[in-house]
PABA-204405 format. One line per field, with one value per residue (C-alpha): residue in one letter; z, x, y. Coordinates in nm, 2 decimals. Last residue first. Example, Ala and Ser with C-alpha at 12.3 -4.5 7.8 and 13.67 -1.06 7.14 Angstrom:
// residues 2
resn <- s/a
Z <- 0.71/0.78
X <- 1.37/1.23
Y <- -0.11/-0.45
// end
This chain:
// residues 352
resn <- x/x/x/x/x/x/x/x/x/x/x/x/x/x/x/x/x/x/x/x/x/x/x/x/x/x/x/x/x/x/x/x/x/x/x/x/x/x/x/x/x/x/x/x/x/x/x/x/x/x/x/x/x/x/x/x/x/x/x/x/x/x/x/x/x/x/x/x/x/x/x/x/x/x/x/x/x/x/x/x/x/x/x/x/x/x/x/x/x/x/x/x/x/x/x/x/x/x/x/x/x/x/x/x/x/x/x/x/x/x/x/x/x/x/x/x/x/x/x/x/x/x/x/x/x/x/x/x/x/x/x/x/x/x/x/x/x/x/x/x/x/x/x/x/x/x/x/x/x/x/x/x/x/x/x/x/x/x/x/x/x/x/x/x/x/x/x/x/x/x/x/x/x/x/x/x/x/x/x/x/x/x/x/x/x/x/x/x/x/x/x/x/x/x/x/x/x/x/x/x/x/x/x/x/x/x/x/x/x/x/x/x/x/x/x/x/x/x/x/x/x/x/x/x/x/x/x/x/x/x/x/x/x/x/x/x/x/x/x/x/x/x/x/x/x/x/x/x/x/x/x/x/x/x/x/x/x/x/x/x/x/x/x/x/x/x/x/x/x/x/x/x/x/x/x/x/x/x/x/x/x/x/x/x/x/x/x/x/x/x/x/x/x/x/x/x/x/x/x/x/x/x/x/x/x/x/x/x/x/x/x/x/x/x/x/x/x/x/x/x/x/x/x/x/x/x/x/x/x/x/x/x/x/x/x/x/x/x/x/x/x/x/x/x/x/x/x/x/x/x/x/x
Z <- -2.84/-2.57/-2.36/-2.30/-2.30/-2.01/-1.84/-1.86/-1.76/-1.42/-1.37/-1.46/-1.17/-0.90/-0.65/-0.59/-0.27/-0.23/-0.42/-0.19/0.10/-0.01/-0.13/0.17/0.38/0.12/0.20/0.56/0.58/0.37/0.61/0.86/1.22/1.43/1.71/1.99/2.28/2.49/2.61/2.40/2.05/2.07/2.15/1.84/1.60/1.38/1.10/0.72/0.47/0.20/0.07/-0.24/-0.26/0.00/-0.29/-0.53/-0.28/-0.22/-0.58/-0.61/-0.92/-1.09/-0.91/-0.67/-0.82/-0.88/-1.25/-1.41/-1.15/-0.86/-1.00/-1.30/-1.08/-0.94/-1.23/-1.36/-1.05/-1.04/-1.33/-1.34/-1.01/-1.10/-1.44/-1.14/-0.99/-1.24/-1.31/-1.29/-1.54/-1.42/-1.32/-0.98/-1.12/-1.22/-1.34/-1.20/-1.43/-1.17/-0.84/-0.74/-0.37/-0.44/-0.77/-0.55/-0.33/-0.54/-0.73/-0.45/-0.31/-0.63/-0.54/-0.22/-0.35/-0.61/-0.32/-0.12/0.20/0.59/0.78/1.06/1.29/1.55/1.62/1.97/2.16/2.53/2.70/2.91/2.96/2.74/2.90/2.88/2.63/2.42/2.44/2.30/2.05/1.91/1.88/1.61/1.47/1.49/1.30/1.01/0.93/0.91/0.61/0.63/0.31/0.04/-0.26/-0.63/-0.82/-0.99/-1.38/-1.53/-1.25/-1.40/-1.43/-1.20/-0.92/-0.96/-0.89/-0.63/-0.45/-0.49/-0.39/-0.03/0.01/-0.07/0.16/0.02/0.06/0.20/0.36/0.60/0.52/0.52/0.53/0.75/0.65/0.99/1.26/1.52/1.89/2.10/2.48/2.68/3.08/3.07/3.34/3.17/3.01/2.85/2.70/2.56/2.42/2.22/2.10/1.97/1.77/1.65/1.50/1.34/1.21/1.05/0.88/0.72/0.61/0.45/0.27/0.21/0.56/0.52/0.39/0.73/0.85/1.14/1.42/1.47/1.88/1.82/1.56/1.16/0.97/0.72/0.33/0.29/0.32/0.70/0.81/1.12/1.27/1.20/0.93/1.11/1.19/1.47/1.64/1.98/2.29/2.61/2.92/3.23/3.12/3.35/3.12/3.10/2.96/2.72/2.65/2.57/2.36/2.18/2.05/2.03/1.80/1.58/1.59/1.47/1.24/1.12/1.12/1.00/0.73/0.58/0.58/0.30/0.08/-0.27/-0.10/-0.19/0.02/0.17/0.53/0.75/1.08/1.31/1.54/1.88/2.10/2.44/2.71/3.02/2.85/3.16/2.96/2.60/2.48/2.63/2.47/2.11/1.91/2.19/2.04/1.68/1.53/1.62/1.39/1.57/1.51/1.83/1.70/1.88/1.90/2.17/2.05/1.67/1.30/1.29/1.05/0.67/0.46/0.72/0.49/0.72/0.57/0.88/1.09/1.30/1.66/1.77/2.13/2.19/2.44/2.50/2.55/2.35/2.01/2.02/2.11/1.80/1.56/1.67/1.58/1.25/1.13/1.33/1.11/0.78/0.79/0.91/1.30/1.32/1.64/1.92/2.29/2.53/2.70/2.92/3.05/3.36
X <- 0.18/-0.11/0.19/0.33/-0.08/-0.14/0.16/0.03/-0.22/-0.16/0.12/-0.17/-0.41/-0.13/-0.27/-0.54/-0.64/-0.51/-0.20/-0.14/-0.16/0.08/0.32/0.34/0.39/0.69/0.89/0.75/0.93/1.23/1.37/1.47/1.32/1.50/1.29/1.27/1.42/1.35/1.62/1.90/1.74/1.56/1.93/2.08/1.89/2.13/1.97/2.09/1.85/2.16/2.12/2.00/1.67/1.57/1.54/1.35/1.05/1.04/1.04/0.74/0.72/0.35/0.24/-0.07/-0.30/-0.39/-0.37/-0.17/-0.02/0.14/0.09/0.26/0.54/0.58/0.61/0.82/1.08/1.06/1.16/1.46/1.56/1.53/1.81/2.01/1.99/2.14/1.88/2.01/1.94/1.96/1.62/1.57/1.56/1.27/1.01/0.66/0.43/0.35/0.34/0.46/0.54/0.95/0.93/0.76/1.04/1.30/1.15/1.08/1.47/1.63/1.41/1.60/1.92/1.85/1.77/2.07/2.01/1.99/1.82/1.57/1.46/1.23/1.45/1.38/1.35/1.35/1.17/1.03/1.22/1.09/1.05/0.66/0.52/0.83/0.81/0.46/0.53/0.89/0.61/0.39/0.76/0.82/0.49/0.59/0.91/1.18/1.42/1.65/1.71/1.93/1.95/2.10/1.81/1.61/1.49/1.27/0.99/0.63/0.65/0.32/0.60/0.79/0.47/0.35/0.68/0.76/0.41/0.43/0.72/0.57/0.30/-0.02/-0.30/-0.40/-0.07/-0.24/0.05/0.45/0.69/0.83/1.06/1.22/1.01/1.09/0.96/0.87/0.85/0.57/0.51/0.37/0.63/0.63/0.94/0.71/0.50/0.79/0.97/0.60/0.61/0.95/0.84/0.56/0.78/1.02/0.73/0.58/0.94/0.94/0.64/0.71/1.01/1.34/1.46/1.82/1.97/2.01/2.20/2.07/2.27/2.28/2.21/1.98/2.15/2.33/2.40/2.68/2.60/2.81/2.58/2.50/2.12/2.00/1.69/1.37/1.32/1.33/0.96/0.74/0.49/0.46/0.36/0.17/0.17/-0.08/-0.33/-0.44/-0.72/-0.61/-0.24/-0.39/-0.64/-0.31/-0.14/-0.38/-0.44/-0.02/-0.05/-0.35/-0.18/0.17/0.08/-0.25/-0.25/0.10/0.06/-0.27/-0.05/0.12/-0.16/-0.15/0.02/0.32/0.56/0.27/0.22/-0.09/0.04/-0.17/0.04/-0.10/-0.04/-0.23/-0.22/-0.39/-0.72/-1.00/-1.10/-0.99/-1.29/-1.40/-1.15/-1.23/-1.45/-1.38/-1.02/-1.12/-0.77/-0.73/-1.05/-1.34/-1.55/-1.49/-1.39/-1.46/-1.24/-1.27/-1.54/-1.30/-1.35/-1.02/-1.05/-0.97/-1.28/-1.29/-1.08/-1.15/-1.35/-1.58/-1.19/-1.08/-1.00/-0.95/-1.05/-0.85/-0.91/-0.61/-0.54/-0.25/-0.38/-0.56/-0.30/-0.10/-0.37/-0.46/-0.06/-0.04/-0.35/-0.19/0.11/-0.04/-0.26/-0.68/-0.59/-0.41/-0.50/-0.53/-0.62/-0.53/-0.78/-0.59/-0.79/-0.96
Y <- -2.37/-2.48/-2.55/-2.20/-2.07/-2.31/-2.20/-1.86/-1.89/-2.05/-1.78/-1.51/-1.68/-1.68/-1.48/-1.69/-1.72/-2.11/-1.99/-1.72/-1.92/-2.15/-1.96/-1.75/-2.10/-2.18/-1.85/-1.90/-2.22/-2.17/-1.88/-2.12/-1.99/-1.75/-1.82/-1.49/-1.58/-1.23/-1.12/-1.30/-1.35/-0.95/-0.84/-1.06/-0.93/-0.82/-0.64/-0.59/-0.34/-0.31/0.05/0.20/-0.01/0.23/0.48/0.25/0.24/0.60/0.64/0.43/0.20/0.16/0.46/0.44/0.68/1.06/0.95/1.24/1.48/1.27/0.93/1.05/1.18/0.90/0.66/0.88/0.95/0.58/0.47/0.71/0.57/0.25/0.36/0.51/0.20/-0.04/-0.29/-0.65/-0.90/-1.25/-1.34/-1.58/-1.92/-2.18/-1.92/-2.04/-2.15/-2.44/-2.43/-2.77/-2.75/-2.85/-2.61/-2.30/-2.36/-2.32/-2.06/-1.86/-1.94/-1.82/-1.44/-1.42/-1.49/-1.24/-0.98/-1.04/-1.25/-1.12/-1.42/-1.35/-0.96/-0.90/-0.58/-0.51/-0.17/-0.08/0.13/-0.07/-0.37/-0.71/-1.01/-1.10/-0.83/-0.89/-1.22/-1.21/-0.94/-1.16/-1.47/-1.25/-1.15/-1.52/-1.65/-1.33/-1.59/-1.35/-1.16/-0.92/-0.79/-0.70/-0.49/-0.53/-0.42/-0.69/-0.80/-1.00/-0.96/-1.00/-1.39/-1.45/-1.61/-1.30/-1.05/-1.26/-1.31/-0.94/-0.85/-1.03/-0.81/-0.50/-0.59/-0.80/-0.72/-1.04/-1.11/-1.38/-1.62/-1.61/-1.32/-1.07/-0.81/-0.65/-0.62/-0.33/-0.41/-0.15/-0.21/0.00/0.00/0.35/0.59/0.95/0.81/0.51/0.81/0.97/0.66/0.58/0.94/0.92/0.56/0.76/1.06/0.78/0.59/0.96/1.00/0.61/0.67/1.00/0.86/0.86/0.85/0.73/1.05/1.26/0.95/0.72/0.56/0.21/0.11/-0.08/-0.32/-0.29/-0.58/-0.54/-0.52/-0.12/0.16/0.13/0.19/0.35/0.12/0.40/0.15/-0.15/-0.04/0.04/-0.23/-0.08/-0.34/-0.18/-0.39/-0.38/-0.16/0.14/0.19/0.60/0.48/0.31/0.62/0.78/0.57/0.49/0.90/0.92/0.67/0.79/1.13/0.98/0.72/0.75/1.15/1.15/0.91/1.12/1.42/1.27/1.33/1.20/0.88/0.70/0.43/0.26/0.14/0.35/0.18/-0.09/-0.32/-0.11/-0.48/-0.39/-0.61/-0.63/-0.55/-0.44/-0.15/-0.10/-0.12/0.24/0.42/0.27/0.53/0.83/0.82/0.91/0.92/0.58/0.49/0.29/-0.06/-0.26/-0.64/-0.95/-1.30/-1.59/-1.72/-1.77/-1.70/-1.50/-1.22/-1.30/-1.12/-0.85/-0.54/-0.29/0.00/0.03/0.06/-0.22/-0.30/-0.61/-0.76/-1.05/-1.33/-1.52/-1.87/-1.95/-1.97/-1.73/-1.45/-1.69/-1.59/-1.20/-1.20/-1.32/-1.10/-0.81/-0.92/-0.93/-0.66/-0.67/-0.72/-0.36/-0.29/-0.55/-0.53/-0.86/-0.99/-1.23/-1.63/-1.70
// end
């Protein structure tokens, strides 16, 4: 008889990932999502329900999560502005602390915490920094980032008092299913479309989403309790990044695509300006997502290098070559879409 495993999360990229692979192999999964769910992209699968409840709402999933072995809580409210912080911390923190709970009270077998690299402490020089990093008063720009750190401390907590719960901490995953898309995901839209002529000299760690999705397998097979794992891939400087899109987007034949990463590099304190404007028009003008988040610009201060060495040697995560999911993102986006304003503008270039 095959796992039910219980998913949160199922409607972003890598619960999207995930709820795949859990097919894939066997599994039953029971998802939950929200009534404003996004459900366009959910598996079309026997195996696959959703339960309709919010994780601040505990009495709107408790009962699901009965006779689940596993538990994946991937879900996390991820944006770098909001009108009302306090919206992050009652997705975040209450909404984990709610799961983990009537977990806990379904006796499952294994509990798997998506958190973030960015409660990982950062070092200001391009080296990559582990587990055991420690953070700086300065590296949590953001009220995400804050409300991750205050979930990840509730998810030790609970596996103190004794839940069997491993936390795994992606990096930057790429490839399909990034229907929103992440920050990431917009980066290669927004450069492929030709609205990037210009970067900020960052750097990332970089992973194919199909591994983090394998990384929460492992993790719920091998993984020690209590224990954290950076699900991490390849660390590569932003412009390095962005040459790789255009490579890659030439070799699949995507066409009004530029054909190098640009050359103009913004100097960050000229970002920053940008972004304290953007944001602060968000803030008092248009009550809207700013063009350039602040929050956003401020982790582009430091290099954003993992090793992921620990998650490689307990639990065997594949450290597949970055190309692949690079070109499997492109792909998916062009089938949805995303890359209607490249497509005219190419026609526009050669209509002159």
């Amino acid at each position: 008889m095959s796992k039910t495993a219980f998913l949160t999360g199922v409607s972003g990229f890598v619960g999207a990932n995930l709820a795949r692979l859990l097919l894939e192999r066997g599994y039953r999964v029971r998802a939950l999502i929200r009534p404003t769910s996004e459900k366009r992209y959910l598996p079309v699968n026997p195996a696959f329900e959703t339960v309709v409840g919010d994780l601040r709402d505990p009495s709107s999933f408790a009962a699901a999560l009965k006779g689940c072995e596993e538990v994946y809580h991937v879900a996390a409210d991820y944006r770098f502005w909001a009108l009302d912080s306090t919206e992050l911390y009652d997705s975040n923190v209450r909404g984990t602390r709610n799961f983990l709970t009537a977990a806990g009270n379904a006796g499952v077998k294994k509990i798997i915490y998506t958190s973030t690299v960015g409660t990982i402490g950062l070092s200001r020089q391009p080296q990559p920094c582990d587990e055991e990093t420690a953070q700086d008063p300065g590296q949590l720009t953001s009220h995400y980032k804050r409300s991750k750190l205050e979930a990840e401390k509730v998810a030790l907590e609970f596996a103190q008092k004794g839940l069997p719960i491993v936390i795994v901490n992606p990096s930057t995953p790429i490839g399909a299913w990034d229907q929103k898309p992440t920050p990431t995901g917009k980066i290669i839209v927004d450069f492929v479309n030709g609205k990037m002529p210009a970067y900020v000299d960052t750097g990332l760690n970089f992973v194919d989403v199909r591994d983090v999705a394998e990384g929460h397998l492992l993790a719920a097979q091998k993984g020690r309790i209590g224990e954290r794992y950076i699900l991490g891939g390849r660390n590569l400087p932003m412009i390095d990044f962005l040459d790789l899109i255009a490579k890659m987007a030439s070799e699949i034949g995507i066409e009004g695509c530029p054909k190098q990463g640009p050359r103009i590099r913004i100097p960050y304190r000229l970002a920053w300006l940008t972004g304290a404007v953007s944001t602060a028009w968000a803030n008092h003008v248009t009550r809207r997502e700013p063009a350039v988040a602040l929050e956003a610009v401020k982790m582009s201060q430091r290099y954003l290098f993992f090793d992921s060495s620990k998650a490689s040697r307990e639990l065997g995560i594949p450290q597949t070559p970055i190309e692949k999911p690079i070109r499997d993102a492109l792909q998916w986006f062009r089938a949805h879409g995303y890359f209607q304003f490249a497509q005219e503008r190419k026609m526009y270039v050669n209509s002159r």
